[in-house]
C-alpha positions in Angstrom: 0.0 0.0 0.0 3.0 2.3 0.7 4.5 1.6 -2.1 1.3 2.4 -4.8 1.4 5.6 -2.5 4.7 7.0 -3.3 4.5 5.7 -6.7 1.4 7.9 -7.0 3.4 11.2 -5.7 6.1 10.2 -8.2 3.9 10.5 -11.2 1.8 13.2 -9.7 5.1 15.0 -9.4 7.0 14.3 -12.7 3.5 15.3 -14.6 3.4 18.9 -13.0 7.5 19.8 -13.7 7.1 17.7 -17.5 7.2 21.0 -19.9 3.6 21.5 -21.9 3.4 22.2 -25.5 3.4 25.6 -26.5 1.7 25.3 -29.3 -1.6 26.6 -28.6 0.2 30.1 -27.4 2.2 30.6 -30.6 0.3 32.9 -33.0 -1.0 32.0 -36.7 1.9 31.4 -38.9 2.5 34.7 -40.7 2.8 33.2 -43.9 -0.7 33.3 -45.6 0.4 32.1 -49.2 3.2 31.6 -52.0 3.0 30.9 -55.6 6.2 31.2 -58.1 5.6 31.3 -61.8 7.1 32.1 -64.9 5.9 33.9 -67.8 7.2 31.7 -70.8 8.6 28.2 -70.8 9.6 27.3 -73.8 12.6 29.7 -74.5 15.5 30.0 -76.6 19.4 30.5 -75.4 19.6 33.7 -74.2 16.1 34.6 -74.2 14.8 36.8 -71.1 12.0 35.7 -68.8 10.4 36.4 -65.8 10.3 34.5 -62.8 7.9 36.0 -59.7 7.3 35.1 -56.6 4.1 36.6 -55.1 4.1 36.1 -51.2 0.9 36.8 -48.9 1.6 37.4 -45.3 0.8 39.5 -42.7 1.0 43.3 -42.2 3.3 43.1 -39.9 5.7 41.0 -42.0 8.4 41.8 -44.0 9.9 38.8 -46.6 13.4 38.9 -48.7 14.3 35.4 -51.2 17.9 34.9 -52.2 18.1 32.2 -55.1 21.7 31.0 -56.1 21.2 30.2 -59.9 23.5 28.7 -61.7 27.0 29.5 -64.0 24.3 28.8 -67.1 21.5 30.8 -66.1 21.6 34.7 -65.3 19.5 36.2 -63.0 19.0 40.2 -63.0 18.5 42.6 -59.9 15.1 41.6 -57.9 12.6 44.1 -58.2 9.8 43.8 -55.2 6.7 45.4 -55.4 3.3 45.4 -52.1 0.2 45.7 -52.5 -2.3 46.1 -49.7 -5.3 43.2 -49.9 -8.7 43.8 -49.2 -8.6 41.3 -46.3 -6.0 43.5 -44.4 -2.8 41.0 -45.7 -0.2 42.2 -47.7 1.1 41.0 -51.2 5.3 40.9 -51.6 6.4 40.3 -55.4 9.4 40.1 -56.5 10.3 39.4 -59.9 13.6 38.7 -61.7 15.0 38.7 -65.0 16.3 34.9 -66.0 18.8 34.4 -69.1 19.2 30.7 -69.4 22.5 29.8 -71.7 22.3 25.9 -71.8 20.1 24.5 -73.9 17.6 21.2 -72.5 15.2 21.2 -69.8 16.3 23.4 -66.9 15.4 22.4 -63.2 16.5 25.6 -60.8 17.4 24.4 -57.4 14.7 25.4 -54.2 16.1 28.8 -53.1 15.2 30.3 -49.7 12.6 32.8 -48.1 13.4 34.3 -45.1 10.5 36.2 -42.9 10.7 38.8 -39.8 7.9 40.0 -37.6 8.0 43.6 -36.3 8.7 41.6 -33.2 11.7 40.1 -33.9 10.2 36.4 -34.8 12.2 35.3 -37.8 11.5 32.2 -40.0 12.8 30.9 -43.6 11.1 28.7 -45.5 12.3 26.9 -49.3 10.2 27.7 -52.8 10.8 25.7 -56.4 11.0 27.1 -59.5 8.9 25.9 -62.4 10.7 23.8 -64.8 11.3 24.7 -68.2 12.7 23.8 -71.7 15.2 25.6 -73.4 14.8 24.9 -77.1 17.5 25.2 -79.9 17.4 27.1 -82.7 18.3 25.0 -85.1 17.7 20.9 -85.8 19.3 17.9 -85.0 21.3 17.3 -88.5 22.1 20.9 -89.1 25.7 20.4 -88.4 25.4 18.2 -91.4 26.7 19.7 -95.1 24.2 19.7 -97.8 24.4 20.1 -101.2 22.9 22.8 -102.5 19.4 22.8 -104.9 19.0 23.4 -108.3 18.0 26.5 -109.9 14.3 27.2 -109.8 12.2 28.5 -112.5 10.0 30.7 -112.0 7.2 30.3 -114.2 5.2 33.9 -115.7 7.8 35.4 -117.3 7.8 37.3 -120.7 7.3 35.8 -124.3 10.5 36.2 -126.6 8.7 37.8 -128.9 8.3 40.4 -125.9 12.0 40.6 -124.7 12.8 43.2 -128.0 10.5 45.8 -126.4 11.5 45.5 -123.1 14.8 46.1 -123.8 14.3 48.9 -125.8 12.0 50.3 -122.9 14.7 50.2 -120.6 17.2 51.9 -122.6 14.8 54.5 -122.9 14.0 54.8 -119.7 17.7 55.0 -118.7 18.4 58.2 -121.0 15.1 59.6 -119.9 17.1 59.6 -115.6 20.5 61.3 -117.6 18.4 63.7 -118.9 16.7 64.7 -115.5 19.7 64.5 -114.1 21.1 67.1 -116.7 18.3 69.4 -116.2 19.1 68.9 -112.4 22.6 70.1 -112.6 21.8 72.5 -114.5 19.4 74.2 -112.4 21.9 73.6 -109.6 24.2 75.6 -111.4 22.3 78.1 -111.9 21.3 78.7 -108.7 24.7 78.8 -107.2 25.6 81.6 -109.7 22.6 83.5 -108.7 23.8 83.0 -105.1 27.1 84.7 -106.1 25.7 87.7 -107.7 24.0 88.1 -104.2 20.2 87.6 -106.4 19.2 85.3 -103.8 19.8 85.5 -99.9 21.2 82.4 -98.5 19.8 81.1 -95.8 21.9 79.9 -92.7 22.9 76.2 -92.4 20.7 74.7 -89.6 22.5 74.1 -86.4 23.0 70.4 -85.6 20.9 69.1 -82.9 23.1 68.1 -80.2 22.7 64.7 -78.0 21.4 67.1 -75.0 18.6 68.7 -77.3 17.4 65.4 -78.7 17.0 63.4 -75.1 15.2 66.7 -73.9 13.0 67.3 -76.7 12.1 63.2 -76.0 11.2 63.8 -72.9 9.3 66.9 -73.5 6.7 65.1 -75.2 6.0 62.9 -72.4 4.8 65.7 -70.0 1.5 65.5 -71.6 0.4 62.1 -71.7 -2.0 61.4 -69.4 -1.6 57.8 -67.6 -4.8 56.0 -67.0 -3.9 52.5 -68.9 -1.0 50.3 -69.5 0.1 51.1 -72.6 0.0 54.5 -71.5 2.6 53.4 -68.9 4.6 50.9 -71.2 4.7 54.2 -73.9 6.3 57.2 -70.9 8.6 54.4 -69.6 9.6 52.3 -72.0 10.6 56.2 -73.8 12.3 57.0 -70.7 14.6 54.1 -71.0 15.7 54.3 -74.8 16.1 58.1 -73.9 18.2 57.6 -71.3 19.8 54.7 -72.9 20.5 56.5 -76.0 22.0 59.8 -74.3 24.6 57.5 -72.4 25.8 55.5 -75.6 26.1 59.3 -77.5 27.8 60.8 -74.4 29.9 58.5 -72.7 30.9 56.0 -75.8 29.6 52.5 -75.7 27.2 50.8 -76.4 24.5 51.1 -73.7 21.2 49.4 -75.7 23.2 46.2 -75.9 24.3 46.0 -71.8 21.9 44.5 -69.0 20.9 47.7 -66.1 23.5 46.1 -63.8 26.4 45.8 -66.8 25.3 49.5 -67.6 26.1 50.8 -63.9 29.2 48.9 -63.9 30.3 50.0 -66.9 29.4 53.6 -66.2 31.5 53.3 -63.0 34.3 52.1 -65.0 34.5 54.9 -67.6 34.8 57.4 -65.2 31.2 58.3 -64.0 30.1 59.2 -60.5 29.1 56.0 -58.6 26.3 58.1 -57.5 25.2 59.0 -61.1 25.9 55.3 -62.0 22.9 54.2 -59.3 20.7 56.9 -60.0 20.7 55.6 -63.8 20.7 52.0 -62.9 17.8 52.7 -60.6 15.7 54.6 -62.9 16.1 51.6 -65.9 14.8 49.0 -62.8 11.9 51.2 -62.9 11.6 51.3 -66.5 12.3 47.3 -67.3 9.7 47.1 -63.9 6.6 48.8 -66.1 7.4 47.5 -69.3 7.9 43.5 -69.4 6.5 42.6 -65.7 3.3 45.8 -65.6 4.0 46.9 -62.1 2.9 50.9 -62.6 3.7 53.2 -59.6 1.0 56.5 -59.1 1.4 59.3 -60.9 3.1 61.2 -58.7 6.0 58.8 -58.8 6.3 58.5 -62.4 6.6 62.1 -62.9 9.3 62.0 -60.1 11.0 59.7 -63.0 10.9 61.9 -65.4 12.3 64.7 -63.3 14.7 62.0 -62.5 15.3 61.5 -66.4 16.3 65.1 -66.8 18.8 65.4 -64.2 20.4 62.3 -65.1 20.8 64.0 -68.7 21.7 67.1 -66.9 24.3 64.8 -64.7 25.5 63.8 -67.7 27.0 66.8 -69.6 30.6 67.6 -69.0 31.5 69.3 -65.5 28.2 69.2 -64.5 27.9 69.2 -60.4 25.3 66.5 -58.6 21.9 68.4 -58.1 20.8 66.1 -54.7 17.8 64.5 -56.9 17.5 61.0 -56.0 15.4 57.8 -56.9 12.5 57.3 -55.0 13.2 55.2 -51.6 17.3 55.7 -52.1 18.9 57.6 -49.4 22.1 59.4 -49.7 
């Protein structure tokens, strides 16, 4: 009897200092969704798509994803986007650029997303990629020489009886262009000698448009459309970036229509410029390349903060100018 008695105090005991589960007190995960897709998946070498990962999570939640890609696939800057839901969560994208240069189907390993609560609770959790086939460009045997095929005839042309006339149509025809061309001269001449007898005032030679004038009066024309639909949107920023893009390659010598945003700003950084000026462009064309292939459109206010910022940059630009303290939209100095 003693025995069941202190047997029951043991297990009486052990039960109240055994830990309990905590999780009944641990709030809802903060994590309300994921999805990852990709807009095309059939593409060639070298090809750009679009890979996005759309998060939904609490307000009080903040989410960042690092993927490590490959040496054969490149992957751009991340651009993120929010976007309040109706049901009080938020909405994170972010959406890169992918380059694949290897040819077959392509299998991207599971890359990381990392969460914090304004708390200080911090979680990570791993996403896949869609799969997708990069095709070639050319077939199987086309390695392969091949002989090349006989001459075709191509049926509908003239009787022989007609080939006489033609000819002698096309040597007319020929003396007929000498003789305007004659007549042409001529009148040239004339002209110039009139010029020299001072009979008619010449006018002054027009004054070459400079690289300046051009990318301003490009971006003059924008101040008046009126964005209320995408192509609207796609129209002002996809002008902003062949603007800008077009300004640099006059100004600073290369080729800037044929370089990535990030090869741009390291090239830029290289031949001299400002590493400040180099981020200000760089982060203007991630603005640009965000509206234009993946339809993320800020307000209106912020893209005509762009197109100030497109100005300066051209104003940057010229030769001795000094930094004017305009910068990109959530950039500090």
């Amino acid at each position: 009897m003693r025995v069941g008695l202190v047997l029951l105090v043991v297990v009486v005991a052990l039960s109240a200092l055994a830990p309990r589960a905590a999780v009944a007190q641990q709030p809802p995960a903060p994590i309300l969704g994921v999805e990852v897709t990709m807009n095309r998946h059939d593409p060639s070498i070298g090809d750009r798509l679009l890979l996005m990962l759309r998060v939904r999570h609490r307000a009080d939640v903040a989410v960042t994803a690092t993927p490590e890609p490959p040496a054969s696939i490149e992957f751009g800057k991340p651009a993120v986007s929010t976007l309040a839901m109706p049901d009080g969560a938020v909405q994170t994208t972010v959406t890169w650029t992918v380059q694949p240069f290897v040819v077959g189907r392509v299998r991207l390993s599971p890359f990381p997303v990392a969460w914090v609560t304004q708390d200080g609770r911090t979680g990570r959790f791993q996403v896949q990629t869609p799969d997708f086939e990069v095709v070639p460009t050319r077939g199987p045997d086309d390695t392969a020489l091949r002989p090349l095929k006989d001459p075709v005839t191509v049926p509908g042309g003239p009787a022989a009886w007609l080939r006489p006339t033609l000819t002698v149509l096309a040597v007319v025809g020929g003396l007929a262009l000498i003789a305007g061309a004659g007549i042409l001269v001529v009148r040239r001449l004339r002209l110039v000698l009139r010029r020299i007898r001072g009979e008619i005032e010449v006018e002054p030679a027009p004054v070459p448009l400079t690289a300046e004038a051009s990318a301003r009066e490009f971006l003059d024309d924008l101040a008046g459309i009126t964005l209320v639909d995408p192509s609207a949107f796609e129209r002002y920023y996809g002008t902003i970036a062949a603007v800008v893009r077009r300004y640099l390659s006059e100004r600073i010598g290369f080729n800037a229509h044929a370089l990535t945003t990030e090869e741009l700003e390291r090239r830029m950084t290289t031949n001299g410029v400002d590493r400040w000026q180099a981020r200000l462009v760089g982060g203007l064309l991630e603005r640009c390349d965000a509206a234009v292939y993946a339809h993320r459109f800020p307000d209106p206010a912020s893209a005509d903060h762009d197109l100030t910022v497109a100005y300066e940059i051209v104003e940057l630009s010229r030769p001795g100018a000094a930094p004017t303290g305009v910068l990109p939209r959530g950039v500090t100095a």
